[in-house]
C-alpha positions as CSV (number, residue, x, y, z in Angstrom):
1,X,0.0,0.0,0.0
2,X,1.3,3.5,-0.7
3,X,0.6,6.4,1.7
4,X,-2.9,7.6,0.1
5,X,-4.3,3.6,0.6
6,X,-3.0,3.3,4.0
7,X,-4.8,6.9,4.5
8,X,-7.9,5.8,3.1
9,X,-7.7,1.9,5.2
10,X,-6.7,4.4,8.6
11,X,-9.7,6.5,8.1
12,X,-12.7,4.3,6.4
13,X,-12.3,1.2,8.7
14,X,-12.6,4.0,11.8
15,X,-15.4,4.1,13.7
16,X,-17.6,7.3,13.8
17,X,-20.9,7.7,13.6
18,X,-23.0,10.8,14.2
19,X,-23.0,12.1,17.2
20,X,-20.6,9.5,18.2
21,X,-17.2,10.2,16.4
22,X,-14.6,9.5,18.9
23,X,-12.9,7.1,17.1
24,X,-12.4,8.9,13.8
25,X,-11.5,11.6,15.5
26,X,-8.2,10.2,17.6
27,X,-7.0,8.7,13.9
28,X,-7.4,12.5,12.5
29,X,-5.9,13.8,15.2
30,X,-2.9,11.7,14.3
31,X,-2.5,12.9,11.2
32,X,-3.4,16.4,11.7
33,X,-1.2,17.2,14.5
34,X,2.0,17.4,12.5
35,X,0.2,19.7,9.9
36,X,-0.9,22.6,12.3
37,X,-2.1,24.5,15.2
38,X,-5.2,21.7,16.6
39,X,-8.3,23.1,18.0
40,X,-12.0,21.9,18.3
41,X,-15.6,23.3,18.4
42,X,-17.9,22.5,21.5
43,X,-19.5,19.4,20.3
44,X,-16.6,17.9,18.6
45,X,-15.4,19.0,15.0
46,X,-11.2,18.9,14.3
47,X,-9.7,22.3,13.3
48,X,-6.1,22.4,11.8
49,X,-4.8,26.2,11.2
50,X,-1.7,26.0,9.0
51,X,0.2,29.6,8.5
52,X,0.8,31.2,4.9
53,X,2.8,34.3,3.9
54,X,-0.2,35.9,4.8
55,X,-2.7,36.2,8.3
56,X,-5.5,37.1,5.8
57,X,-7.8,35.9,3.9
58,X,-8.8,32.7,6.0
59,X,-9.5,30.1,3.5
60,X,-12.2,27.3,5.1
61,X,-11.4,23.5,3.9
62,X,-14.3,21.5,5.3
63,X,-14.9,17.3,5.2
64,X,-17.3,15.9,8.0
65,X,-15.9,13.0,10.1
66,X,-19.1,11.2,11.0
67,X,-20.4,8.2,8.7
68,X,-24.2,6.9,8.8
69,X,-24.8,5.0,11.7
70,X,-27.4,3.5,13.9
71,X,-28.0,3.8,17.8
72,X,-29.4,1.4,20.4
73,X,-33.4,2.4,20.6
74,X,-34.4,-0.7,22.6
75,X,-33.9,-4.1,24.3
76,X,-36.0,-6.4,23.8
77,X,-37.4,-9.5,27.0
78,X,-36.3,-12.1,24.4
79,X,-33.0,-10.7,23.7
80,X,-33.2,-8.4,19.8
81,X,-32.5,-4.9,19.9
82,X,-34.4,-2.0,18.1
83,X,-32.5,0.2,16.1
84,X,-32.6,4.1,15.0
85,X,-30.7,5.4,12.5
86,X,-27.8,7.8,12.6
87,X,-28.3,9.4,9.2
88,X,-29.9,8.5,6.1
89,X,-30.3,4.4,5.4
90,X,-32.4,2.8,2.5
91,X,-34.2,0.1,4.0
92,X,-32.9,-2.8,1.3
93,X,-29.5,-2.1,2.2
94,X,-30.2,-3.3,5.7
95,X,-31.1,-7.1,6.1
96,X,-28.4,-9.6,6.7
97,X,-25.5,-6.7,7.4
98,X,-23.1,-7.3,9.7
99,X,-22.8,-4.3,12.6
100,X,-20.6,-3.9,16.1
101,X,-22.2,-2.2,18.8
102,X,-19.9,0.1,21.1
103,X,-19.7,-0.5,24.6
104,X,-18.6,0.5,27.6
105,X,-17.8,-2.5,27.9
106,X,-16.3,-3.2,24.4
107,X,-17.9,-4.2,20.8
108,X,-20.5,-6.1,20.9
109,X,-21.3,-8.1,17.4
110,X,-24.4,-8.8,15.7
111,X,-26.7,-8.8,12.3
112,X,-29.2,-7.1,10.8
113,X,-32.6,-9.8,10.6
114,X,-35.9,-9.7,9.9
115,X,-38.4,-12.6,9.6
116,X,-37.3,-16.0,7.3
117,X,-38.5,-15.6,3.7
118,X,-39.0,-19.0,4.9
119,X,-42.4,-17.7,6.9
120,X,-43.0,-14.9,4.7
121,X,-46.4,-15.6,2.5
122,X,-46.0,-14.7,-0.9
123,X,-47.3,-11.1,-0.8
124,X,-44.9,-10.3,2.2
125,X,-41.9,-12.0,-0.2
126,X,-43.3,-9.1,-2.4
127,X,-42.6,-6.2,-0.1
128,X,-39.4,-4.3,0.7
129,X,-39.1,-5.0,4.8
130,X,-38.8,-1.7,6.5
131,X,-36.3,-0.6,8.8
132,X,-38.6,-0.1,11.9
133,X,-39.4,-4.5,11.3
134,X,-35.5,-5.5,11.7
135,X,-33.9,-5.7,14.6
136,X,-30.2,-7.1,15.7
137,X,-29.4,-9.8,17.1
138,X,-26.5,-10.9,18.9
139,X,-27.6,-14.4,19.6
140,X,-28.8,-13.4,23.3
141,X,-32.5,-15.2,24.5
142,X,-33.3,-12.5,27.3
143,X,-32.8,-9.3,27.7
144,X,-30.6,-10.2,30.6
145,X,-28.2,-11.3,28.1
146,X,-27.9,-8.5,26.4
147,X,-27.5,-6.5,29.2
148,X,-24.5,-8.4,31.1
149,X,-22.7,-8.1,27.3
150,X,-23.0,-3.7,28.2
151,X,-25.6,-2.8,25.8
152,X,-27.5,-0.2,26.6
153,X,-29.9,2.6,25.1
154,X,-28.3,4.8,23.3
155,X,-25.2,2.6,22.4
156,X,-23.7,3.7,18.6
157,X,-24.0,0.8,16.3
158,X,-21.4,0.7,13.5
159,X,-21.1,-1.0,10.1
160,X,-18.6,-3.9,9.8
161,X,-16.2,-3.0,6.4
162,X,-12.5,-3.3,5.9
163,X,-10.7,-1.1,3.2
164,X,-10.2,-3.2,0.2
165,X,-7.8,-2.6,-3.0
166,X,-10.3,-4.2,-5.9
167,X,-9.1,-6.3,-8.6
168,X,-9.7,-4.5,-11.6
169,X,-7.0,-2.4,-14.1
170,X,-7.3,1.2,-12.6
171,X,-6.9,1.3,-8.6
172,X,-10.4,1.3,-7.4
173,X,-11.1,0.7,-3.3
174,X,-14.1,-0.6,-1.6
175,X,-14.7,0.5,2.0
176,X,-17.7,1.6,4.6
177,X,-17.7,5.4,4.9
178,X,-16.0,6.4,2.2
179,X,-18.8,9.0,2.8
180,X,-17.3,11.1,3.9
181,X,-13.7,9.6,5.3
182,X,-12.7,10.4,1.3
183,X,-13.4,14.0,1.7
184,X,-11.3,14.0,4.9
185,X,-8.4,12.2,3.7
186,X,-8.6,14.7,0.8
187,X,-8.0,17.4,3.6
188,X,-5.3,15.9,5.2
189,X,-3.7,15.7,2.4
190,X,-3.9,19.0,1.4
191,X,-3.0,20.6,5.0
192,X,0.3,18.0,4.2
193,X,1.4,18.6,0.6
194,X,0.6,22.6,0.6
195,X,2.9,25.0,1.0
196,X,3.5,28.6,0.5
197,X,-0.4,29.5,0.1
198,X,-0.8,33.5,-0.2
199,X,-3.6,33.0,2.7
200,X,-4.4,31.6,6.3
201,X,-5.5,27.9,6.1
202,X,-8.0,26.4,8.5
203,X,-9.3,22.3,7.6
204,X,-12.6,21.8,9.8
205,X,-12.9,17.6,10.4
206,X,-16.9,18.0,11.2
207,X,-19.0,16.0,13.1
208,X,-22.7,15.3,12.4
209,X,-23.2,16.1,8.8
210,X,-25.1,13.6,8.3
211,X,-27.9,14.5,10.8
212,X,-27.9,18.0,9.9
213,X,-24.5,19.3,9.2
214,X,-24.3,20.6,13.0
215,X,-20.5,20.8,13.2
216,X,-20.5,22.5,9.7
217,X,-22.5,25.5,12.2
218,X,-19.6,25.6,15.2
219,X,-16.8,25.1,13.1
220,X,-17.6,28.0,10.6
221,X,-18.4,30.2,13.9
222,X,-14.9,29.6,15.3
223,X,-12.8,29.9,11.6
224,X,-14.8,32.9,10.1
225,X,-13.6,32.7,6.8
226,X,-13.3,34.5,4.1
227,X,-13.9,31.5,1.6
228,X,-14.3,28.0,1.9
229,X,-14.3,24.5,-0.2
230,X,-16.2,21.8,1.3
231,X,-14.8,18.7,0.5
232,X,-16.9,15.6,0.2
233,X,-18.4,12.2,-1.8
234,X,-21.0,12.6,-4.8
235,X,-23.5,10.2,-6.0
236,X,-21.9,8.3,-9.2
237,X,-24.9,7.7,-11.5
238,X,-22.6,4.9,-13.8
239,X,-24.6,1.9,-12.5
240,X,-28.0,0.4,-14.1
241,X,-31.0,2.0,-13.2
242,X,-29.6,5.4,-13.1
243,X,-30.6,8.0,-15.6
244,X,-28.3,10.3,-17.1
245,X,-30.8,13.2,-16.1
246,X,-30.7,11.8,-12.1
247,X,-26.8,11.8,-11.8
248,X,-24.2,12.5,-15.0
249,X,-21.1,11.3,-12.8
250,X,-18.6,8.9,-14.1
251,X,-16.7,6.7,-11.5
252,X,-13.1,7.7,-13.1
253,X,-14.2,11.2,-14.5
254,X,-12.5,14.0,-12.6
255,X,-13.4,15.7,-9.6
256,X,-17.2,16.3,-9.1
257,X,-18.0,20.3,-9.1
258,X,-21.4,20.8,-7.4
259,X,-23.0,23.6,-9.5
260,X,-26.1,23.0,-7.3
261,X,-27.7,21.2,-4.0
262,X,-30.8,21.2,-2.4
263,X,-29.6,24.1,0.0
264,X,-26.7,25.8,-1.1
265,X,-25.9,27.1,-5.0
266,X,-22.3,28.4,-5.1
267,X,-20.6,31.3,-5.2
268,X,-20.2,31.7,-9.2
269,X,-17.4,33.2,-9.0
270,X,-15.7,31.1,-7.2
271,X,-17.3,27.9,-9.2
272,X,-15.4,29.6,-12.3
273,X,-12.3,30.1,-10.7
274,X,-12.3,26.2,-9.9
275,X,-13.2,25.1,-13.2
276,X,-11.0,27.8,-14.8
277,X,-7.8,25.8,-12.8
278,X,-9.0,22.7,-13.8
279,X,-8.6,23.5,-17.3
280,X,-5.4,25.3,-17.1
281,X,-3.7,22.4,-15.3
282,X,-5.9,19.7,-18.1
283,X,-7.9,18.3,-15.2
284,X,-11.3,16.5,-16.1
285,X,-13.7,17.9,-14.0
286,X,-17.4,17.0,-14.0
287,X,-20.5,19.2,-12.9
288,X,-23.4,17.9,-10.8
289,X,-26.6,19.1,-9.5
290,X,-28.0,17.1,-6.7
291,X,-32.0,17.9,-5.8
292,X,-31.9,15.2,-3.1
293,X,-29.2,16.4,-0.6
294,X,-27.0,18.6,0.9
295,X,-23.3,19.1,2.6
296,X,-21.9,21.3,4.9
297,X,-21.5,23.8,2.4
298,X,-25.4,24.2,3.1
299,X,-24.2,25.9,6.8
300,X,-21.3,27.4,5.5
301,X,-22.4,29.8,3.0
302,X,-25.1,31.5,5.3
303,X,-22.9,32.0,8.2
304,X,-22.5,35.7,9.6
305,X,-22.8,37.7,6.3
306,X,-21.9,35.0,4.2
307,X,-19.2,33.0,2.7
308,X,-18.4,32.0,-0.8
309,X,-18.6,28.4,-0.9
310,X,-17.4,25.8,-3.5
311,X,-17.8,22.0,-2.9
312,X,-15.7,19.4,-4.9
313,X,-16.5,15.7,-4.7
314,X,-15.2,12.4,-5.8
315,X,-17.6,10.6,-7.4
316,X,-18.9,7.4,-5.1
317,X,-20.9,4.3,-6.2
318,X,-23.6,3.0,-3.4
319,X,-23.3,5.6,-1.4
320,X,-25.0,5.0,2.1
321,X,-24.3,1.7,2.0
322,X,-22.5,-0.6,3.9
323,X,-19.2,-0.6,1.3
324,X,-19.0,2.5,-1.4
325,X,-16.4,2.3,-4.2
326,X,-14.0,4.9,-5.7
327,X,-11.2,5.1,-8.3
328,X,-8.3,6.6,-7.5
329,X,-7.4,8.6,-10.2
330,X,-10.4,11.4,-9.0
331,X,-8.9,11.4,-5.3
332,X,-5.8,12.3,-6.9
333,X,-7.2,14.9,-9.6
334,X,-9.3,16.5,-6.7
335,X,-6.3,17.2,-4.5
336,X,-4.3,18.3,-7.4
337,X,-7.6,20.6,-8.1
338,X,-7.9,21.6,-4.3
339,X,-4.4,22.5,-3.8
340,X,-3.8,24.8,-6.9
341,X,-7.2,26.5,-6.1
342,X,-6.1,27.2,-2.3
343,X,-2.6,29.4,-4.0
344,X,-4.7,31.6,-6.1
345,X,-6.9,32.3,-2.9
346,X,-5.2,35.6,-2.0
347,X,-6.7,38.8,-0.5
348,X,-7.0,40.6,-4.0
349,X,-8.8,37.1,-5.6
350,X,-11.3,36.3,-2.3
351,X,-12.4,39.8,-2.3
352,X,-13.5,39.7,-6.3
353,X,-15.7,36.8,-5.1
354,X,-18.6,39.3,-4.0
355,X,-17.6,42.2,-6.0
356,X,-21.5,42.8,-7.1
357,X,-20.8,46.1,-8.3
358,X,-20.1,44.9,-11.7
């Protein structure tokens, strides 16, 4: 493995669900500690300040930390647990999944279930099973069990996934949470390679994105920036049953350049600036417009008086799934994209941003 895959293994096979990110957040903190000066936000986010030639403007990198999750809702008398979830889960992705529950105690393991298809009648064998009808089990007959093992309500539940190099020409990886450990390790690997940027740096490692991007709100109210590039996964639309008109991306096409989400539209200035690098330095780049989501961008832009706000994405097969896929050739492109972008951003460029006088 070369640095960027054990990167990638480090921070995908992490635990770190909403709301429950302490174990991302000690591998981040690993990396980011040699990079910069290390602060955090009240309820959790990672903030790196790295030092240009200049104190001004403060340029905002953000990647949320936190992947979907579930949490402990209830215990059962005969032993299953009921589940809620940490973020947004399709229901068909659910049944037979293998999951850890965290502890005080330790990991607990289980599975996903739901009633044999076995004892299903046919109209039931018809139907997609909802998440509120499965439950986990892990193998306890009483609630008692379950109990002694340190279950509790409330407990994070995490899906099982290792970091795997696939087996196909151009290096493609499969791993749980690449949304949105890809966008992170795309951040620390920026706040590594850069230096000499004309501005002062800050990378925001957020935490619950993906219930609301809540440490997209804290982080931006401790950095105040001047700009910011929220760095995160995009929905690949290359598989069957996706139409060209739902999702354009290409696994293997260039960096994704959201033109449009269902809360934030970028600053357009700023959106040509990053296409206008992309071209100069003959990086494919491709443009998405996503009615069915949002990032942290979405916080970002509206904070204080607002902030001109760009979001670049790699783009992600089976998202919100329990294993995503990339290629690596659009990490790659992305950072070359992010870095070049962050040494044009000095005080004479970020101010032309929201010249509306012309």
């Amino acid at each position: 493995m070369d640095n960027t895959e054990k990167l990638l293994k480090a921070l995908t096979e992490a635990p770190g669900p909403s709301g429950y990110e302490q174990g991302i957040r000690s591998v981040v903190r690993q990396y980011l500690k040699e990079c910069g000066e290390v602060s955090y936000d009240k309820i959790g986010s990672i903030i790196c300040h790295k030092a240009g030639t200049r104190t001004a403007p403060k340029v905002m990198i953000a990647a949320h930390m936190d992947e979907i999750g579930f949490m402990v809702k209830l215990i059962t008398k005969d032993g299953f647990i009921h589940f809620t979830g940490l973020g947004g889960w399709p229901s068909q992705v659910l049944p037979a999944q293998l999951v850890e529950v965290h502890t005080n105690k330790g990991i607990v393991k289980g599975v996903i279930a739901s009633k044999p298809p076995h004892l299903m009648t046919a109209e039931e064998r018809k139907k997609l099973v909802e998440a509120k009808d499965l439950i986990i089990d892990i193998g306890a007959t009483t609630d008692e069990e379950v109990k002694a093992t340190g279950i509790r309500v409330g407990d994070p539940i995490v899906p099982v996934g290792s970091f795997n190099i696939l087996n196909v020409k151009e290096k493609t990886y499969m791993a749980k949470a690449m949304d949105n450990r890809v966008g992170v390790g795309l951040a620390i690997a920026t706040m590594q390679s850069i230096k000499g940027n004309p501005n002062s740096l800050y990378a925001a490692m957020t935490v619950q994105e993906e219930v609301g991007c809540r440490g997209a709100k804290t982080s931006v109210e401790m950095i105040q920036p001047d700009v910011a590039i929220v760095l995160d996964v995009d929905i690949a639309g290359d598989i069957p049953g996706i139409k060209p008109s739902e999702s354009s991306l290409k696994m293997g096409g260039g960096p994704s350049i959201m033109a449009y989400d269902a809360r934030t539209i970028p600053n357009t200035a700023l959106r040509d600036l990053v296409i206008d690098t992309a071209d100069e330095l003959k990086i494919p780049v491709q443009l998405s417009a996503m009615e069915g989501g949002a990032n942290d961008g979405s916080m970002i832009h509206l904070s204080r008086i607002g902030v001109p706000t760009i979001a670049i994405g790699v783009a992600t097969r089976h998202i919100h799934s329990h294993n995503s896929i990339i290629r690596r050739s659009d990490f790659d492109d992305s950072l070359k994209l992010i870095t070049a972008v962050i040494k044009k951003l000095n005080r004479k460029t970020v101010d032309s941003l929201t010249d509306f006088s012309k």
